[in-house]
VOPAGU-2260 file (C-alpha; in pm, 1 decimal, decimal comma):
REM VOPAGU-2260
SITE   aa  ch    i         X         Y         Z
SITE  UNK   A    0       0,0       0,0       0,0
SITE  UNK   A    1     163,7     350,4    -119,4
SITE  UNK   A    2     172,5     599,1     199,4
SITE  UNK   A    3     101,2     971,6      39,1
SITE  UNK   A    4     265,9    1234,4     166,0
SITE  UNK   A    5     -12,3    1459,5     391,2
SITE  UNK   A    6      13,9    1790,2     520,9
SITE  UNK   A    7     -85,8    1719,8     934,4
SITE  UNK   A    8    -423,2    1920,1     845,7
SITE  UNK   A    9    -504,0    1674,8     610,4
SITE  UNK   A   10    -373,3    1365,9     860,2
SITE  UNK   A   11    -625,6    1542,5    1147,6
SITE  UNK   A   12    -955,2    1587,7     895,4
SITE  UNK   A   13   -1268,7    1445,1    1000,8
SITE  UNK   A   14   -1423,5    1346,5     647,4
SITE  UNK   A   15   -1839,5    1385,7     598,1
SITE  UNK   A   16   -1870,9    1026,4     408,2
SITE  UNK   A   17   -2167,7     916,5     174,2
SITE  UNK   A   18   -2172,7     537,2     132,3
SITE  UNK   A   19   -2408,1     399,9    -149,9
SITE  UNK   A   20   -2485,8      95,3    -286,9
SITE  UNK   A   21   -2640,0    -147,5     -77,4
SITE  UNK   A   22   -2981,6    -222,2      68,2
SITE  UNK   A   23   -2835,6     -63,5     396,2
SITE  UNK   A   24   -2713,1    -202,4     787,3
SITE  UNK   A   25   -2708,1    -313,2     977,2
SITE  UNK   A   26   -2656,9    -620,4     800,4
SITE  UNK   A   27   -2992,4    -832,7     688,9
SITE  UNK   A   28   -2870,6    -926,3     317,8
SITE  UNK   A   29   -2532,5    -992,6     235,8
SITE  UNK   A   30   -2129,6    -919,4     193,8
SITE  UNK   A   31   -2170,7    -533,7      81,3
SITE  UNK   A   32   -2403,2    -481,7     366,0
SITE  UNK   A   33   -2162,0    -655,5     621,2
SITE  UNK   A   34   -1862,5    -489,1     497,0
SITE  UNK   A   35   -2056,2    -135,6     485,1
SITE  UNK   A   36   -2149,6    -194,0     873,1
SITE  UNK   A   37   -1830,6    -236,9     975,9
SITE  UNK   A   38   -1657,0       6,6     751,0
SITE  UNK   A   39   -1898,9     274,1     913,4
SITE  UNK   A   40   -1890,3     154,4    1231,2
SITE  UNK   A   41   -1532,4     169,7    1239,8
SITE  UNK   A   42   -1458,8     495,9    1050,4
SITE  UNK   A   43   -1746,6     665,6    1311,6
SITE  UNK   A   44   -1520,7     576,3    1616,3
SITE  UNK   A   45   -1210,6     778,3    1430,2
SITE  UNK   A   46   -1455,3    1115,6    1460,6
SITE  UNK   A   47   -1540,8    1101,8    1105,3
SITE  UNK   A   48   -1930,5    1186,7     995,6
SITE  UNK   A   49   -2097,8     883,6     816,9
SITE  UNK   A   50   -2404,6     812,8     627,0
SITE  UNK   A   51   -2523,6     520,1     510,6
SITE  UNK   A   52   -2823,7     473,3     230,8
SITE  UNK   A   53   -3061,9     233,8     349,0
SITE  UNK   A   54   -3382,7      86,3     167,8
SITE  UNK   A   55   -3683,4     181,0     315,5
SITE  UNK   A   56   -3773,1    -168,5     252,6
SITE  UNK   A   57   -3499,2    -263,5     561,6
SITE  UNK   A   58   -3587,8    -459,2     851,7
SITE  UNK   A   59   -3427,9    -185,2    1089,7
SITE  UNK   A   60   -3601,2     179,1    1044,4
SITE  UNK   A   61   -3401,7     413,8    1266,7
SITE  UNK   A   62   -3230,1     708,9    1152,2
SITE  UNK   A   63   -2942,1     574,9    1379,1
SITE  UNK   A   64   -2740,5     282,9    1426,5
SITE  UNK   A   65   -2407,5     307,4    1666,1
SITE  UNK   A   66   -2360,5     711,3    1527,0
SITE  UNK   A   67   -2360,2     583,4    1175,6
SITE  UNK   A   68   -2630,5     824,6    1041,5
SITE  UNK   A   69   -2922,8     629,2     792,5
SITE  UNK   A   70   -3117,3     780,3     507,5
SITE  UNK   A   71   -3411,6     547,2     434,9
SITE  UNK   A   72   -3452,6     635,5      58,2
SITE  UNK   A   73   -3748,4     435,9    -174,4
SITE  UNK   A   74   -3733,4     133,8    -307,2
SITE  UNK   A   75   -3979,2     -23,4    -483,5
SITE  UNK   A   76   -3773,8    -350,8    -546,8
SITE  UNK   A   77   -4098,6    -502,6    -363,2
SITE  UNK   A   78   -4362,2    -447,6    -602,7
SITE  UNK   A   79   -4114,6    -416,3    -934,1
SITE  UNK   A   80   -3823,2    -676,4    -860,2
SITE  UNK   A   81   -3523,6    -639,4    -964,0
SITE  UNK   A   82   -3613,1    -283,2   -1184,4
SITE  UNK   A   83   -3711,2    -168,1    -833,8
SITE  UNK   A   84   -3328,1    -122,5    -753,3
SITE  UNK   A   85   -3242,4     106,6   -1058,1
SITE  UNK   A   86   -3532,6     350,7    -852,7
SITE  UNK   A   87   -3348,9     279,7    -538,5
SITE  UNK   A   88   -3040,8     351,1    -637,1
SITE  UNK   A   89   -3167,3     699,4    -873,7
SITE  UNK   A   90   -3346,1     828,8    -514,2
SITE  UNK   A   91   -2982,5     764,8    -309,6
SITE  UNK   A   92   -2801,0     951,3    -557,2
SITE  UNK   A   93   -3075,1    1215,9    -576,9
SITE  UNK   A   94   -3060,9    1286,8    -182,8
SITE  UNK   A   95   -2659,2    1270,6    -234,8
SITE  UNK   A   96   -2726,9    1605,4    -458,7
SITE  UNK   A   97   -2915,7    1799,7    -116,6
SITE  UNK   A   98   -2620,6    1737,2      79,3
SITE  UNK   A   99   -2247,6    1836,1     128,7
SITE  UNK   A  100   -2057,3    1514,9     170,5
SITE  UNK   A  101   -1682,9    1508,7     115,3
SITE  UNK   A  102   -1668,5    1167,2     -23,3
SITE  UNK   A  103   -1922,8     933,4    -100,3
SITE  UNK   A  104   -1847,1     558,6    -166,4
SITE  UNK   A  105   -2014,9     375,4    -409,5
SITE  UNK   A  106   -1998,3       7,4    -356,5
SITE  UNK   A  107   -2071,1    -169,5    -699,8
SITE  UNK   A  108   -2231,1     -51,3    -995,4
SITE  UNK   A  109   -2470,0    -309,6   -1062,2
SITE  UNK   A  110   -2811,0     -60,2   -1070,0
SITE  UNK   A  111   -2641,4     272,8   -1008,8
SITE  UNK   A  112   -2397,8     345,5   -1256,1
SITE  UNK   A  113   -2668,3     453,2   -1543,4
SITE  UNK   A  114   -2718,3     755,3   -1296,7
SITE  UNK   A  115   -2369,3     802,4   -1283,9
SITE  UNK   A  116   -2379,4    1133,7   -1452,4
SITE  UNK   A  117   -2619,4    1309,8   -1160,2
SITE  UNK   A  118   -2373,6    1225,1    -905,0
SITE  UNK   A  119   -2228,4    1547,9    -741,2
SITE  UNK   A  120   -1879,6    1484,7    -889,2
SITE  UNK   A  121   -1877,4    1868,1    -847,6
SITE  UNK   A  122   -1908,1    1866,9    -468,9
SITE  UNK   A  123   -1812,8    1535,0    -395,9
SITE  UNK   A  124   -1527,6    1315,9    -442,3
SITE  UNK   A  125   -1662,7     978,2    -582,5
SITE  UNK   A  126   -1487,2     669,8    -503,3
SITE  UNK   A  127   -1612,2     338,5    -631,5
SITE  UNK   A  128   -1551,0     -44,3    -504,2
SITE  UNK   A  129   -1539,9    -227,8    -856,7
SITE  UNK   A  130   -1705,3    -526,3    -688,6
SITE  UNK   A  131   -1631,4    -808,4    -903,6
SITE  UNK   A  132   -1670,9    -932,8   -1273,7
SITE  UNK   A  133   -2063,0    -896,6   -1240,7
SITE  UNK   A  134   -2103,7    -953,1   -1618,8
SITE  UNK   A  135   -1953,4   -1292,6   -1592,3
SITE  UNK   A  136   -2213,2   -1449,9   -1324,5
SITE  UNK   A  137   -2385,1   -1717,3   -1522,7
SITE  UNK   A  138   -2714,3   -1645,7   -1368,0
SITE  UNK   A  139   -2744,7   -1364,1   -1606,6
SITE  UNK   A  140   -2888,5   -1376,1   -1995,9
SITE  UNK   A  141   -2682,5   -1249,4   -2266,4
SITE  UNK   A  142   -2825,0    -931,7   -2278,6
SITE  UNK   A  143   -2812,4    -874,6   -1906,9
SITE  UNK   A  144   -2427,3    -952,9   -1924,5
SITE  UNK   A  145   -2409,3    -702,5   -2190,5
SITE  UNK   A  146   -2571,6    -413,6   -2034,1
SITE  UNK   A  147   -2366,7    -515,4   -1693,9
SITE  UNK   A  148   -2051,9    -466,3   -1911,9
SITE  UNK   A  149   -2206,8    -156,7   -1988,1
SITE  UNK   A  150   -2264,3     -27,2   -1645,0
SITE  UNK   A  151   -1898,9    -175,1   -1504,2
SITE  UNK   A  152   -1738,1     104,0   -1813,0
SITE  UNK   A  153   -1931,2     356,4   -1667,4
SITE  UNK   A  154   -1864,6     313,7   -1330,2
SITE  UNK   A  155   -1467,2     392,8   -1458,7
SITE  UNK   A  156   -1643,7     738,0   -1630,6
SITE  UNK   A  157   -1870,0     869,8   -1360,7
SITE  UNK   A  158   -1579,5     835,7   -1077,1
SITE  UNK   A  159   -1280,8     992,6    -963,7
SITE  UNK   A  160   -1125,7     720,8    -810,0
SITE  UNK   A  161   -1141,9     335,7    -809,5
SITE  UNK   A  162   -1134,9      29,5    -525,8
SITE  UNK   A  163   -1035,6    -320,2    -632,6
SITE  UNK   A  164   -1129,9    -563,5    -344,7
SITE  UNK   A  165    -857,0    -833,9    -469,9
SITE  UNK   A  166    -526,1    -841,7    -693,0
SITE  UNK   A  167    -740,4    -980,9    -948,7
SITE  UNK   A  168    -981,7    -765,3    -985,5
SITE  UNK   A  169    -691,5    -436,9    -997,8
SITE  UNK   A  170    -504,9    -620,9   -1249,6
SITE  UNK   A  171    -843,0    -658,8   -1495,5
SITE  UNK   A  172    -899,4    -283,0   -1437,6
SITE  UNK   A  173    -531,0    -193,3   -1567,0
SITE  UNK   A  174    -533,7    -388,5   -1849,4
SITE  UNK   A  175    -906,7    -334,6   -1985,2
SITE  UNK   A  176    -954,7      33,6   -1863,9
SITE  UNK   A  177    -625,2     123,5   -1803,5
SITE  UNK   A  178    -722,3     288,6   -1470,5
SITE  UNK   A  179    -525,5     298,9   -1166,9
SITE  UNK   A  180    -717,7     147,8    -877,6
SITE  UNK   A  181    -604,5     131,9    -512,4
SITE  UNK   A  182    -629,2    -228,4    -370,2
SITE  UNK   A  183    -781,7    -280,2      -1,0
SITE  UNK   A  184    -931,4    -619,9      10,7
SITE  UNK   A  185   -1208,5    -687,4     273,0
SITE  UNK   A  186   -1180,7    -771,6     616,4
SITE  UNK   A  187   -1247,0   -1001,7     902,2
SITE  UNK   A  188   -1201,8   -1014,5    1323,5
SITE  UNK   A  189   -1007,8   -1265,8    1453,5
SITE  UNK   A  190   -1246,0   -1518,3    1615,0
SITE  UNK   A  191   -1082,6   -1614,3    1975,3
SITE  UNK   A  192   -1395,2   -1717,3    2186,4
SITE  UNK   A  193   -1560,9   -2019,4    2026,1
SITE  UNK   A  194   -1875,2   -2167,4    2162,6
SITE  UNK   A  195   -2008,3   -2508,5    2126,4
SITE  UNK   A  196   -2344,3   -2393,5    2274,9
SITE  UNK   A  197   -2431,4   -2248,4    1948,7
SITE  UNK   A  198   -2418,1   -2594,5    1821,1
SITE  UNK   A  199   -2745,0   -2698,9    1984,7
SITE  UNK   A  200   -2996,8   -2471,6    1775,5
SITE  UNK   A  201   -2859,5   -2696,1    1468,9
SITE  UNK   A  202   -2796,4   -3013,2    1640,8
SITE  UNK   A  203   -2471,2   -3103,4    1526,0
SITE  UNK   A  204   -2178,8   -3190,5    1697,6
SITE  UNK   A  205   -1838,7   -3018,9    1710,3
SITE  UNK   A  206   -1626,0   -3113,4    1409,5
SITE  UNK   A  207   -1932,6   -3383,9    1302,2
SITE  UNK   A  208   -2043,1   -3210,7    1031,8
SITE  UNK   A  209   -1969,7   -2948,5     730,9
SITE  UNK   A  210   -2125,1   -2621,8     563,0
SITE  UNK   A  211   -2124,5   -2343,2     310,8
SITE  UNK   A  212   -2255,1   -1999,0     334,2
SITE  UNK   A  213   -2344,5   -1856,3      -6,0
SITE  UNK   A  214   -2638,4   -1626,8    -216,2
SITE  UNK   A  215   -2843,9   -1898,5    -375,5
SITE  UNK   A  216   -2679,0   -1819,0    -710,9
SITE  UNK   A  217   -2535,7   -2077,0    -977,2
SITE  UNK   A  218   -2146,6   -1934,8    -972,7
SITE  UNK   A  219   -2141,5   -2006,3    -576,6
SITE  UNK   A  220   -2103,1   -2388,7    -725,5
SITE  UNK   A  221   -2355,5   -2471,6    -441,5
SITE  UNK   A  222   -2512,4   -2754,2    -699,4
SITE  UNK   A  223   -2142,0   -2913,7    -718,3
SITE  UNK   A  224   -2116,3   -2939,0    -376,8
SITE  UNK   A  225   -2422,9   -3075,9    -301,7
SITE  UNK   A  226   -2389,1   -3311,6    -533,0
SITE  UNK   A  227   -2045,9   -3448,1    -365,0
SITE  UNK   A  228   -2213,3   -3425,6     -49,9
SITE  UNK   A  229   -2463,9   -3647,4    -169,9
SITE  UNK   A  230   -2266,8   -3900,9    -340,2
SITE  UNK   A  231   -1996,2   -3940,5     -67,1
SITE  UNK   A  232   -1960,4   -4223,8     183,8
SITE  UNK   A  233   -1999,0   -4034,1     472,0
SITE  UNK   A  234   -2307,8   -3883,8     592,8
SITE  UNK   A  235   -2245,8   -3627,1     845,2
SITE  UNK   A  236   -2477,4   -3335,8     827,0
SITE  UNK   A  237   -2433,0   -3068,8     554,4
SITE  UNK   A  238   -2527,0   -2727,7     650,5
SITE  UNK   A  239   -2662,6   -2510,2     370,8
SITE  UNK   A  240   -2650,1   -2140,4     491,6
SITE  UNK   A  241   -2837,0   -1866,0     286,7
SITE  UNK   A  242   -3151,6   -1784,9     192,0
SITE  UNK   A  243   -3280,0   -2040,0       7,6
SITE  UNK   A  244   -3672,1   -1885,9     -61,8
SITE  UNK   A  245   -3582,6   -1822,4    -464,3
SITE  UNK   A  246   -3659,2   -2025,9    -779,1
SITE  UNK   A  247   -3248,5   -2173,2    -732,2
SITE  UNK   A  248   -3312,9   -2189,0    -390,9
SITE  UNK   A  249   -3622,5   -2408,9    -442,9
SITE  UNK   A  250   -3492,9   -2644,6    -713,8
SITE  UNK   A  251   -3184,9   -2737,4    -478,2
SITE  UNK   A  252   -3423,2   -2797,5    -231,9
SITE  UNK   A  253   -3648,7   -3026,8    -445,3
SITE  UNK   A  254   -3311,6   -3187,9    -611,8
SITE  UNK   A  255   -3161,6   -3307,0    -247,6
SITE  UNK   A  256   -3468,2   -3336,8     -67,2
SITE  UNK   A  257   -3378,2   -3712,9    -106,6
SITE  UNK   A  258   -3073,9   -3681,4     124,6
SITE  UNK   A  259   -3134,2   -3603,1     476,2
SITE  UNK   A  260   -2800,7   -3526,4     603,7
SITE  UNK   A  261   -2794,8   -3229,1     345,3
SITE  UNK   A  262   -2981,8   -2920,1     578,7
SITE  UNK   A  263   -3150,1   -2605,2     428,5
SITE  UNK   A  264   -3099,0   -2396,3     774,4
SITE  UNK   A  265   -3173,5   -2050,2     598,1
SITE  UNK   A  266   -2983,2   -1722,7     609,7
SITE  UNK   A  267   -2819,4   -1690,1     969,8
SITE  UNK   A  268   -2658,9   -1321,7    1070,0
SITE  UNK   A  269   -2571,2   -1332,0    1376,3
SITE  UNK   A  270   -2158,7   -1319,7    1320,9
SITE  UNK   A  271   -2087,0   -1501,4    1667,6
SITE  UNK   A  272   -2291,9   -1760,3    1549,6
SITE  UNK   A  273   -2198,9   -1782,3    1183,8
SITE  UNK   A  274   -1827,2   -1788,9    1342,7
SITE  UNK   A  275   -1905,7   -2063,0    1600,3
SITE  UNK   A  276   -2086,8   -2263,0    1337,0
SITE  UNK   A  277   -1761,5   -2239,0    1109,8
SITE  UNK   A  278   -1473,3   -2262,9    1385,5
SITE  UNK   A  279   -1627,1   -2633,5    1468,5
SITE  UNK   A  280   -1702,2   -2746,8    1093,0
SITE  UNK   A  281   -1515,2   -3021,3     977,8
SITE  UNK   A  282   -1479,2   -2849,1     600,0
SITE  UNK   A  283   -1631,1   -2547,3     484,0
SITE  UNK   A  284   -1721,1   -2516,9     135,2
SITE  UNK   A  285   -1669,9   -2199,3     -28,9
SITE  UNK   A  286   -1750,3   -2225,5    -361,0
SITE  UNK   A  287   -1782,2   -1857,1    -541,6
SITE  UNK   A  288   -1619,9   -1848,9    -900,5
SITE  UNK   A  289   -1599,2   -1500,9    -980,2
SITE  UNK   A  290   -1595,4   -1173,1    -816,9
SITE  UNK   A  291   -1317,6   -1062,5    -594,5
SITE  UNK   A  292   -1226,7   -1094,1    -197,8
SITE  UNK   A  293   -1538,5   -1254,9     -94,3
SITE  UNK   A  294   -1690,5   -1135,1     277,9
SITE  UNK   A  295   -1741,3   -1435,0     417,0
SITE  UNK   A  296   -1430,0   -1624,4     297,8
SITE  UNK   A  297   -1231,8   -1383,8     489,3
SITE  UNK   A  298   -1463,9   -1407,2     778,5
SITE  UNK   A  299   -1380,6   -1816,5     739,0
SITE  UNK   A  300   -1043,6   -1771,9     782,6
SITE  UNK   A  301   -1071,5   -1576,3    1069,6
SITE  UNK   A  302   -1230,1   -1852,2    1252,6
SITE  UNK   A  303   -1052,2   -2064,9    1167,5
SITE  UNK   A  304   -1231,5   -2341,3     949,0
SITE  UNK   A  305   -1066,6   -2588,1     691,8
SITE  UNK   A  306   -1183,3   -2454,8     361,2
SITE  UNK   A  307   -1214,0   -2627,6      38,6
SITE  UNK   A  308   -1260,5   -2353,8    -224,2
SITE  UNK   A  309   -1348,7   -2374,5    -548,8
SITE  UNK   A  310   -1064,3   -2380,3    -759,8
SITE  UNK   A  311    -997,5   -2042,3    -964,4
SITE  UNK   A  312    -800,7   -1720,0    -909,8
SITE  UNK   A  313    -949,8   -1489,6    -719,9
SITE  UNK   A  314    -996,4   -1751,2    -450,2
SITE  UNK   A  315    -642,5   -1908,8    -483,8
SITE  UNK   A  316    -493,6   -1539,0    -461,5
SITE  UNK   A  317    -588,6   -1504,1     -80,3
SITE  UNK   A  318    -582,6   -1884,7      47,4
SITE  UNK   A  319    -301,7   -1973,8    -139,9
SITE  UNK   A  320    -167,6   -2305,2     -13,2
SITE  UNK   A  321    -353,3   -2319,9     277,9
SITE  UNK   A  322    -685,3   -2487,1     158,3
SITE  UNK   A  323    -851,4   -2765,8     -56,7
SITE  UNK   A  324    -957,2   -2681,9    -385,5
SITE  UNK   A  325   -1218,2   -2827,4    -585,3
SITE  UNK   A  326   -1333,6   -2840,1    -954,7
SITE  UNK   A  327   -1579,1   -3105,5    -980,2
SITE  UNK   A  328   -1805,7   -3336,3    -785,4
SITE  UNK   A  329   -1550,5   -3597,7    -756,3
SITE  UNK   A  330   -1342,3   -3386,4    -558,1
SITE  UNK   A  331   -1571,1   -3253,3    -333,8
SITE  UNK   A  332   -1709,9   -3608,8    -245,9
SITE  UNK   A  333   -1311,8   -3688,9    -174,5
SITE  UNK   A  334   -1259,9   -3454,3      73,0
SITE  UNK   A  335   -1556,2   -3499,6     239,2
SITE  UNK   A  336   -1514,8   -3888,0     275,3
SITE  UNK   A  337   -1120,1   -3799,7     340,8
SITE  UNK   A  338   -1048,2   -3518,8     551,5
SITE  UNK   A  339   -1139,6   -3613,4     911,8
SITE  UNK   A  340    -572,7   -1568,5     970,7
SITE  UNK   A  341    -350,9   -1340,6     892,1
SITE  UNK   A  342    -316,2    -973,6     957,4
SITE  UNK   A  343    -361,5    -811,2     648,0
SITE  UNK   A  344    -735,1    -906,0     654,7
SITE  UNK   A  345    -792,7    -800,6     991,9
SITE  UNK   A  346   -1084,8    -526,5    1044,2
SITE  UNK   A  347    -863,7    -230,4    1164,7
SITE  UNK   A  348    -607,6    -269,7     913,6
SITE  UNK   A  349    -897,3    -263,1     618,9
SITE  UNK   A  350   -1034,1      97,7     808,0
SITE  UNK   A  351    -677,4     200,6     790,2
SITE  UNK   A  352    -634,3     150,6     405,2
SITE  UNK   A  353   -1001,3     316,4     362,3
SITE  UNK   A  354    -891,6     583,7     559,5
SITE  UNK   A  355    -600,0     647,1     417,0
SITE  UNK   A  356    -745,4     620,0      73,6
SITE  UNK   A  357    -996,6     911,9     145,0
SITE  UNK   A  358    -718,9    1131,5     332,1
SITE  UNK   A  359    -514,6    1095,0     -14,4
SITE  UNK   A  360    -803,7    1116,5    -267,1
SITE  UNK   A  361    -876,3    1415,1     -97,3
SITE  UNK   A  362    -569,1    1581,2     -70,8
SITE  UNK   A  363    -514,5    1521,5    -455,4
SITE  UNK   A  364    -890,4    1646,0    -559,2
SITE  UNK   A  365    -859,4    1963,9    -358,0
């Protein structure tokens, strides 16, 4: 990470941060939302002055959550699906316009970036997490992976300065938009206080069973590893973690219905029992194929599971040699009959590199 060279006024700023992007925290929905509730949480206890966009649609309605200040902004992803978030995103960037943030991060571009252009570049520094390669997710049509190609140029156009979440990820944005991008990958606490007690609710035993966590979504390779659940020897339980109440969702559900040791538990959020959950797995399955530093990978490592990724680069680049990797069904019916964190992921060190990022974005736009 480069260290700029800042005049002490600029080290002492307190920054008045916009974040956009997701459906808002605290967390009820997914790794954006996590990493946003942390990032604010975090960057509130330095003094700075955050605000985070929230759908009005979210479980949690106050206009506070630990100092982070919440906008609840319309979104009528309820009654229009997945159009609803384009009209979302428009009314964040809208209320962005009334006020007079220094900074406003945008994390991903998915629904926002066609609005790019009203975004008070003017005012505002704009500073947008690339996500991953959204086009590529094979959930999407040909014509949706065109227009997401679309939206990932102009989220290079309509900002000043660019986030890559993993080496992968900063390397595609050199050599297909030749932009520079600064990399801070995502974070995750260390996990020292395991509990077994958290077992009970999902009656397994410690180190008797093993789990993914994952969006019901095709790339997560949650069918593949299913399927080597079912068709190995052993039959300890297999914990399916996510929300599972979509049309995916449903035809897993009907496919494996046949195999009793293979548990639809639903999404779980609560992070000390997530972490408990993983810290006594025997393997945890992390199967997501594209995109870059995934949330709860990190958050994996941090408690200190076994993992047996899928096998590609963006997952390789931050386990290196110290997982499984799997490609096919085989495999993961292999490990599963056969196999009986480090600092620079750690929460305050990711808050430092954001930080430091808007102190030298800052100093270079002004």
């Amino acid at each position: 990470m480069y260290q700029p060279n800042l005049s002490k006024i600029e080290t002492m700023k307190k920054f008045k941060i916009a974040i956009i992007g997701t459906r808002g925290i605290p967390n009820f929905y997914g790794g954006f939302e996590q990493f946003a509730e942390y990032l604010a949480k975090g960057l509130v206890e330095r003094g700075h002055d955050i605000t985070v966009y929230n759908s009005h649609l979210h479980p949690y309605q106050e206009t506070e959550w630990n100092g982070v200040k919440l906008v609840h902004c319309q979104d009528p992803e309820d009654k229009w699906g997945t159009a609803g978030q384009f009209i979302y995103d428009l009314n964040c960037i809208l209320d962005t316009r009334k006020k007079d943030f220094d900074i406003i991060l945008q994390l991903g571009y998915t629904s926002s970036t066609i609005w790019g252009w009203l975004l008070p570049r003017k005012r505002s520094i704009v500073t947008t997490n690339m996500d991953g390669l959204e086009w590529s997710r094979s959930k999407y049509s040909k014509p949706v992976q065109w227009f997401l190609k679309q939206a990932e140029y102009l989220a290079t156009v309509f900002s000043d300065y660019w986030i890559a979440d993993s080496l992968g990820i900063q390397d595609y944005l050199t050599k297909k938009y030749n932009i520079p991008s600064t990399y801070i990958p995502y974070g995750a606490f260390p996990f020292i206080t395991p509990d077994q007690g958290d077992l009970k609710a999902y009656d397994v035993q410690p180190f008797g069973y093993n789990m993914l966590v994952a969006r019901f979504e095709p790339e997560n390779n949650i069918d593949t590893i299913l399927a080597g659940a079912a068709a190995a020897i052993q039959k300890s339980p297999f914990l399916v973690i996510g929300k599972h109440n979509t049309t995916y969702g449903e035809y897993l559900k009907e496919k494996y219905k046949g195999h009793p040791h293979i548990r639809f538990v639903g999404g779980v959020y609560d992070i000390n029992i997530l972490n408990n959950l993983r810290y006594y797995c025997n393997l945890y399955f992390h199967g997501h194929s594209v995109g870059g530093t995934n949330p709860s990978l990190l958050e994996a490592m941090a408690s200190q599971a076994l993992i047996c990724a899928n096998r590609n680069l963006f997952n390789s680049t931050i386990l290196e040699k110290d997982a499984f990797y799997f490609s096919n069904i085989s495999e993961v019916s292999h490990y599963i009959d056969t196999v009986k964190l480090e600092k620079i992921y750690e929460w305050n060190t990711i808050i430092d590199q954001y930080e430091t990022h808007f102190r030298t974005i800052y100093s270079a736009k002004k």
